[in-house]
C-alpha positions as CSV (number, residue, x, y, z in Angstrom):
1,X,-28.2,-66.3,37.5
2,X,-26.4,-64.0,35.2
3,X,-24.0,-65.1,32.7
4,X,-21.1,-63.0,34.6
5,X,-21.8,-65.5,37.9
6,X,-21.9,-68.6,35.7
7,X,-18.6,-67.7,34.6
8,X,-17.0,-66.9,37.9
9,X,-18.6,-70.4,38.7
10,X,-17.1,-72.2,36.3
11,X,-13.4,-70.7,36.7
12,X,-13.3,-71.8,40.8
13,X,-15.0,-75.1,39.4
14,X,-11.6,-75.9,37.1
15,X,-9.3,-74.0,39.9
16,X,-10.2,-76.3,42.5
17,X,-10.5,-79.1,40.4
18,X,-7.4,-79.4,38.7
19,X,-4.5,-80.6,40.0
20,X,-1.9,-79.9,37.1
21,X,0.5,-76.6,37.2
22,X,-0.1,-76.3,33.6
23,X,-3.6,-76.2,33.7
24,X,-3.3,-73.6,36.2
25,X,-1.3,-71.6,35.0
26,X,-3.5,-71.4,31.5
27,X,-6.6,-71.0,33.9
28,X,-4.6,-67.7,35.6
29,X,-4.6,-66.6,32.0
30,X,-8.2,-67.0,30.9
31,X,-9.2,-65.1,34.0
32,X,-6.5,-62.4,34.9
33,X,-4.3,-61.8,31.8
34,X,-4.2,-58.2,29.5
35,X,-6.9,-60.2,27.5
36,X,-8.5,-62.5,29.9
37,X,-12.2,-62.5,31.0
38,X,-12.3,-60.0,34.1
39,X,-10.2,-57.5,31.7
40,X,-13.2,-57.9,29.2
41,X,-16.0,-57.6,31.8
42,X,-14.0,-54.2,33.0
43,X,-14.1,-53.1,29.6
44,X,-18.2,-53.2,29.6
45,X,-18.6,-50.6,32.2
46,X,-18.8,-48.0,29.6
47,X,-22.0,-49.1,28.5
48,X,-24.1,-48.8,31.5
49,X,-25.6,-46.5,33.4
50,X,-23.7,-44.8,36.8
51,X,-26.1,-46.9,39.6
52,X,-25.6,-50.1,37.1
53,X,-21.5,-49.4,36.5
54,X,-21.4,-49.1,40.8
55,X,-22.7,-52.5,41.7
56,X,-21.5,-54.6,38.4
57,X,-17.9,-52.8,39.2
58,X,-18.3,-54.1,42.9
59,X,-19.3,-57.5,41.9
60,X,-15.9,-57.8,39.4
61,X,-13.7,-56.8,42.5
62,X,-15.2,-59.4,44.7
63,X,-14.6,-62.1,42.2
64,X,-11.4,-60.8,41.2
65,X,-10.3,-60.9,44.6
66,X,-12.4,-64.6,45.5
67,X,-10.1,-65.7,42.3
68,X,-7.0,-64.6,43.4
69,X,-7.5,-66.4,46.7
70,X,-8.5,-69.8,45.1
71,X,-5.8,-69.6,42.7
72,X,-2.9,-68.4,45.5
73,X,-3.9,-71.5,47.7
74,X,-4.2,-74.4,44.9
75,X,-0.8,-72.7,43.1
76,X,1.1,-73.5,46.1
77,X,-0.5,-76.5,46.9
78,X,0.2,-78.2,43.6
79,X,3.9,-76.3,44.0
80,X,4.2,-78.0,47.0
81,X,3.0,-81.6,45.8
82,X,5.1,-81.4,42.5
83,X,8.3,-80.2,44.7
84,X,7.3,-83.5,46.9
85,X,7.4,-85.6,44.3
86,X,10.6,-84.6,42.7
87,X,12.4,-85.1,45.9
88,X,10.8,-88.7,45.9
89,X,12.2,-89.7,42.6
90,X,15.7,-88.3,42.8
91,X,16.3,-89.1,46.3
92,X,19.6,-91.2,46.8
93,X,20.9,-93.4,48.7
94,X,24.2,-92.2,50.3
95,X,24.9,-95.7,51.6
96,X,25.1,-96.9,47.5
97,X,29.1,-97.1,46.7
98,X,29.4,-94.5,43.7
99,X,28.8,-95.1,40.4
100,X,31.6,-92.8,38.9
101,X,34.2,-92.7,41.2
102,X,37.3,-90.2,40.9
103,X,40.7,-90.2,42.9
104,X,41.9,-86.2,43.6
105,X,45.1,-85.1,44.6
106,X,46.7,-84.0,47.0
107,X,47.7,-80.0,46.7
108,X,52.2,-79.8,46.3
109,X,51.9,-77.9,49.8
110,X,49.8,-80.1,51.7
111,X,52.6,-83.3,49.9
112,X,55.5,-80.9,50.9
113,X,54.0,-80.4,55.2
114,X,53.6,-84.4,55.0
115,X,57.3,-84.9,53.8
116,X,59.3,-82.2,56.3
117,X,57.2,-83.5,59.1
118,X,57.7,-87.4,58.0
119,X,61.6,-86.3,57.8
120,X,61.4,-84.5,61.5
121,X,59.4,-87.3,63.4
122,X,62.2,-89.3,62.8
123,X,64.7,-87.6,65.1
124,X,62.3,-86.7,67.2
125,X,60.5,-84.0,66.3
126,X,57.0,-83.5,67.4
127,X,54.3,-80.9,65.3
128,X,53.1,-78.0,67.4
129,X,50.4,-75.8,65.3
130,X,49.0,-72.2,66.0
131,X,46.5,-69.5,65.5
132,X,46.9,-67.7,62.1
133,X,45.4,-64.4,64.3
134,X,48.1,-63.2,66.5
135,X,49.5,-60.6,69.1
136,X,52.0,-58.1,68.8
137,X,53.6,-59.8,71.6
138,X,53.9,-63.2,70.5
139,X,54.9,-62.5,66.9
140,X,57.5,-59.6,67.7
141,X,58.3,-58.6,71.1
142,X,58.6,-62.4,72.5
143,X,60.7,-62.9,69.7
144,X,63.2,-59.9,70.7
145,X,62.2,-57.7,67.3
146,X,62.6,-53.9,68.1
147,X,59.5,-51.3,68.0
148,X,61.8,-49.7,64.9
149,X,62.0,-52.8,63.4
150,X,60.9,-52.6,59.0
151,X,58.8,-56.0,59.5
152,X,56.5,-53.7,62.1
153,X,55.6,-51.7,59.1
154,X,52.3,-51.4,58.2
155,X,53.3,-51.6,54.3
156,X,54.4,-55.2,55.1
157,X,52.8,-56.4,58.3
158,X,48.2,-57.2,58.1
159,X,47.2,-55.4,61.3
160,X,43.8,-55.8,62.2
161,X,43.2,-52.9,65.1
162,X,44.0,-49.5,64.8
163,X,46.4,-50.1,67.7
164,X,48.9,-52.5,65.8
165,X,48.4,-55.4,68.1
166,X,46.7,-57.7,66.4
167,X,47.8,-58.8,62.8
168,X,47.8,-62.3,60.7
169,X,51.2,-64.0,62.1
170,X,54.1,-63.0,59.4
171,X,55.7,-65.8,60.6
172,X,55.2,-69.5,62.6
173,X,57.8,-68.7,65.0
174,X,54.9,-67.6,67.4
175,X,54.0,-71.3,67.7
176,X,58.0,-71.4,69.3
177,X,56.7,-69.0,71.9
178,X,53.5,-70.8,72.7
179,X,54.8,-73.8,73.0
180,X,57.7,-72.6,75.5
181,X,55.5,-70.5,77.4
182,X,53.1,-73.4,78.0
183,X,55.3,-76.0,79.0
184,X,58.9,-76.9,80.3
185,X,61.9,-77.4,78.7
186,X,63.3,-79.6,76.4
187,X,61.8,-78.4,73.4
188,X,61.9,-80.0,70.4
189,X,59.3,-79.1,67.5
190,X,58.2,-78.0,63.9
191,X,55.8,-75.7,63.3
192,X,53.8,-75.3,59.9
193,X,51.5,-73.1,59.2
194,X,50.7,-70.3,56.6
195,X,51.9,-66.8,57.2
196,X,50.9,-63.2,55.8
197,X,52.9,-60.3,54.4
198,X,52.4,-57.7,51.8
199,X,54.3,-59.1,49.3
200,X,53.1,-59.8,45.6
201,X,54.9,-61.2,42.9
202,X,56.5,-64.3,41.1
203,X,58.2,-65.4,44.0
204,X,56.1,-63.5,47.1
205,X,51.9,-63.7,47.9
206,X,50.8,-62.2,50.5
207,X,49.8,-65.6,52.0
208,X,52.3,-68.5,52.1
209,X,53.4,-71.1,54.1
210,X,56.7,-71.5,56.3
211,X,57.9,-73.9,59.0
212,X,59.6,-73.7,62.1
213,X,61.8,-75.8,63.9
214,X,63.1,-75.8,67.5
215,X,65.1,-77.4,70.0
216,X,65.7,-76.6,73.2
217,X,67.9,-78.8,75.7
218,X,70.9,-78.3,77.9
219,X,74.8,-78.6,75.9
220,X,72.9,-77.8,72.5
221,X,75.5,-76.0,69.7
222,X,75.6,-74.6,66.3
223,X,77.1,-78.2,65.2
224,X,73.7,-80.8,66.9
225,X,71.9,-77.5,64.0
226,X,74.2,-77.9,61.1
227,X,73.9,-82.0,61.6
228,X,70.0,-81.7,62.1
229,X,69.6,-79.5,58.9
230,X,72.5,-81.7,56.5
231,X,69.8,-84.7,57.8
232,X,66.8,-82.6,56.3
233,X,68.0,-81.5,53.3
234,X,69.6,-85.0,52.3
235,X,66.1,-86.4,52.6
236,X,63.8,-84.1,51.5
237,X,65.7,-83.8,48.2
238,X,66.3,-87.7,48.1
239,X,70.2,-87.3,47.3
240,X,72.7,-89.1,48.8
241,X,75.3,-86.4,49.2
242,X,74.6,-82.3,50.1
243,X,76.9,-79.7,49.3
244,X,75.6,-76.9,52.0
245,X,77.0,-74.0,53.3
246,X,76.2,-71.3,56.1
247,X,76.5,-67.7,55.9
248,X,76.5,-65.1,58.4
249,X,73.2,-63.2,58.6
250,X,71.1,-61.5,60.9
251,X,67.3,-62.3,62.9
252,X,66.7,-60.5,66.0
253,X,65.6,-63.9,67.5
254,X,68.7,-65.9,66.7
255,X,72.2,-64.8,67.6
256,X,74.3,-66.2,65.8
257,X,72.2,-66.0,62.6
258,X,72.7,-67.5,59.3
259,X,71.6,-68.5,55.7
260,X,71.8,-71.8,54.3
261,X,72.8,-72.7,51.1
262,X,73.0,-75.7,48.9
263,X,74.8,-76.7,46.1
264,X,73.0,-77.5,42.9
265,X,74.0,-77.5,39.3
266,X,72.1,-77.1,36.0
267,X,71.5,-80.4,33.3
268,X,69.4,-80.5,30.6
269,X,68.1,-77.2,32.1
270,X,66.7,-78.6,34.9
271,X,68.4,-78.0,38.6
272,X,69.8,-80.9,39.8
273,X,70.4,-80.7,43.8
274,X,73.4,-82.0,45.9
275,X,76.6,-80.9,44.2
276,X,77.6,-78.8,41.7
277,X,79.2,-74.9,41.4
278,X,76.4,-72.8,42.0
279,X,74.5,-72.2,45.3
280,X,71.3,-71.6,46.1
281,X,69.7,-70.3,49.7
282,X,67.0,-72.4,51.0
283,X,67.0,-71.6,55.0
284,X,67.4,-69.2,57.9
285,X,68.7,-70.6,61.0
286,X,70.5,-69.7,64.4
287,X,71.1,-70.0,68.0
288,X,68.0,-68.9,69.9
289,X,68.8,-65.8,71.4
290,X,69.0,-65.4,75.1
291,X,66.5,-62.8,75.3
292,X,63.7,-64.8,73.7
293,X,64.3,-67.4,75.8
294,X,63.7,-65.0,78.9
295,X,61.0,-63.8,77.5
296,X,59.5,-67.4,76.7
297,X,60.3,-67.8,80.7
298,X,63.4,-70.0,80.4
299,X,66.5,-70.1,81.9
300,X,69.3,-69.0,79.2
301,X,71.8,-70.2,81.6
302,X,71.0,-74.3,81.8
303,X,69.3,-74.3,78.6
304,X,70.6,-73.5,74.8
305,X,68.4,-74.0,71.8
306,X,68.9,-73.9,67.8
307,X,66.1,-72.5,65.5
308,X,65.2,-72.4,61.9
309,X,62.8,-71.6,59.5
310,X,61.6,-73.1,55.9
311,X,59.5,-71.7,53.0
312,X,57.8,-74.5,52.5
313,X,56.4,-73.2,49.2
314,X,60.0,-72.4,47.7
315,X,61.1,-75.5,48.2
316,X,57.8,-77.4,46.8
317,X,58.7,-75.5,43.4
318,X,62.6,-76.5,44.1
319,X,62.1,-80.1,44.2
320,X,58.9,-80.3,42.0
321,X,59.9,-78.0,39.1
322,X,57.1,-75.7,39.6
323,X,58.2,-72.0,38.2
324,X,55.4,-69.5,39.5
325,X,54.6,-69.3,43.3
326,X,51.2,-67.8,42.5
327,X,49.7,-70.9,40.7
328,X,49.8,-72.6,44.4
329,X,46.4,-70.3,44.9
330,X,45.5,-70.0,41.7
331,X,42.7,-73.2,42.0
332,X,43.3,-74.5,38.3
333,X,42.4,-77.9,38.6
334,X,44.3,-78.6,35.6
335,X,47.5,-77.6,37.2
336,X,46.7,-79.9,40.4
337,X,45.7,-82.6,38.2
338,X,49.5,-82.3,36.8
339,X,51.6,-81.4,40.1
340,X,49.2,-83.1,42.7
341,X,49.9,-86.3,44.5
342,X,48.2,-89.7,44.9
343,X,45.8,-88.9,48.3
344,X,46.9,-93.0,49.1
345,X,50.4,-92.4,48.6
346,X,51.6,-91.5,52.3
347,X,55.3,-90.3,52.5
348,X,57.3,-92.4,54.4
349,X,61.4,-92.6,54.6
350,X,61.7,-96.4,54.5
351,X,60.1,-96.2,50.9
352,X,60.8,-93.0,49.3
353,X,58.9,-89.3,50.2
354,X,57.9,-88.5,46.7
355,X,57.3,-92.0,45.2
């Protein structure tokens, strides 16, 4: 037996022997690296004769490759043992209470949806909810919106066909439609959701999140909206009296339309809501117009409604002091640890929304 085939003897002896991924991986360097044993046996070729290079070349490549197969299938075997016993040792036991445990917070938004609707379900509101995808029906024809109309525009409307009839709702009033078409009147709902525009700035992203409100019965006027809404805004803001005033306006879906403002003044230069000599606009609101309600399939003769709609954003950084609309998306978890909200603390009206 020649020296070459002890060698090649002694290399699948420690290969198959070993069970280490250290040791392997110095015994793939003995026999295969720039310097290793078959580079050296290559480099002898030059010294023999052509019959002799032939068959001592031939027996190199048949123990390079026998090798390669040894070492492929005992690499991944002692890969496979090692990986095995890592798993073993750092398995855990999910039933085990945890060792460091860490309260999060709840996001201003998510807070501000669980105050309005705590406000609402206590006149009688119930929460109807939506698809963010919607139809060109349902988000503007439903809701008596002309084909001229500027919120059709593609500069501030996502579509996402070529044929403008499916876009990401610019508003929840869609939910107002679904829920009339689906059922029979009285109505009387809030619908959050978020809501898409091309808009970008301190006060505007194109995502955001709005609510609307609706209520639908026979002998309803503008005063059963103005008494609803002076209810809210009391509440939500925690104040005892509201200044508020409604302007004229105009939404193709309401008729008549109008803004709602609030009186607020400025202490210590921080806005203090409820009275004061300034105003600030908080709301849209209206009587739902006849034509929505025959599109929505009900009878505009027996039934009246009143409608409005809230930014629920803006009026997160109104009551919590919070100046830049974009830091709601931003995921700083510095800035939730400051304006987030115990996840145990449920708003309720009997003990205080924000307490």
């Amino acid at each position: 037996m020649s020296d070459f085939e002890k060698k090649i003897i002694e290399f699948k002896s420690r290969l198959n022997s070993t069970q280490d991924s250290n040791e392997i991986e110095l015994i793939r360097t003995d026999i295969f690296s720039k310097n290793g044993f078959l580079n050296s046996q290559f480099k002898k070729l030059g010294s023999l004769s052509e019959d002799e290079k032939k068959t001592f070349a031939s027996n190199i490549n048949k123990a390079k490759q026998e090798l390669l197969e040894i070492f492929r299938v005992k690499a991944s075997e002692v890969s496979d043992r090692d990986l095995y016993e890592k798993i073993k040792k750092e398995k855990v036991d999910v039933t085990l209470p945890e060792k460091e445990f860490k309260i999060g917070k709840i996001h201003p938004v998510s807070q501000v949806i669980d105050e309005i609707s705590c406000i609402f379900s206590e006149i009688g509101f119930s929460v109807e909810e939506g698809p963010d995808v919607e139809n060109d029906y349902n988000n503007f024809t439903a809701l008596n919106t002309p084909e001229d109309h500027p919120a059709k525009d593609m500069h501030d409307t996502f579509y996402l066909d070529e044929n403008m009839k499916t876009l990401l709702r610019t508003h929840t009033s869609p939910v107002q439609v679904r829920t009339m078409l689906k059922g029979k009147p009285p109505f009387k709902i809030i619908a959050p959701g978020r809501t898409y525009r091309s808009d970008s700035d301190q006060t505007h992203t194109p995502m955001f999140h709005q609510l609307e409100g609706l209520h639908i019965d026979k002998n309803i006027n503008m005063g059963h909206l103005k008494g609803c809404l002076n209810y809210f805004i009391k509440e939500f803001f925690e104040v005892d009296k509201i200044k508020m005033r409604f302007r004229p306006s105009h939404f193709p879906f309401t008729e008549p339309s109008a803004e709602v403002d609030i009186g607020y003044r400025i202490e210590k230069n921080k806005i203090i809501i409820g009275e004061g000599d300034k105003w600030l606009e908080v709301l849209g609101c209206g009587m739902v117009h006849p034509n929505v309600l025959k599109n929505c399939k009900v009878d505009p003769k027996n039934y009246q409604g009143f409608a409005f709609g809230i930014g629920i954003d803006r009026l997160a950084m109104l009551k919590y002091g919070i100046n830049d609309l974009r830091s709601f998306f931003e995921c700083d978890y510095r800035w939730l640890n400051y304006y987030g909200f115990d996840p145990l603390d449920v708003p309720t009206n009997y003990r205080g929304l924000s307490k």
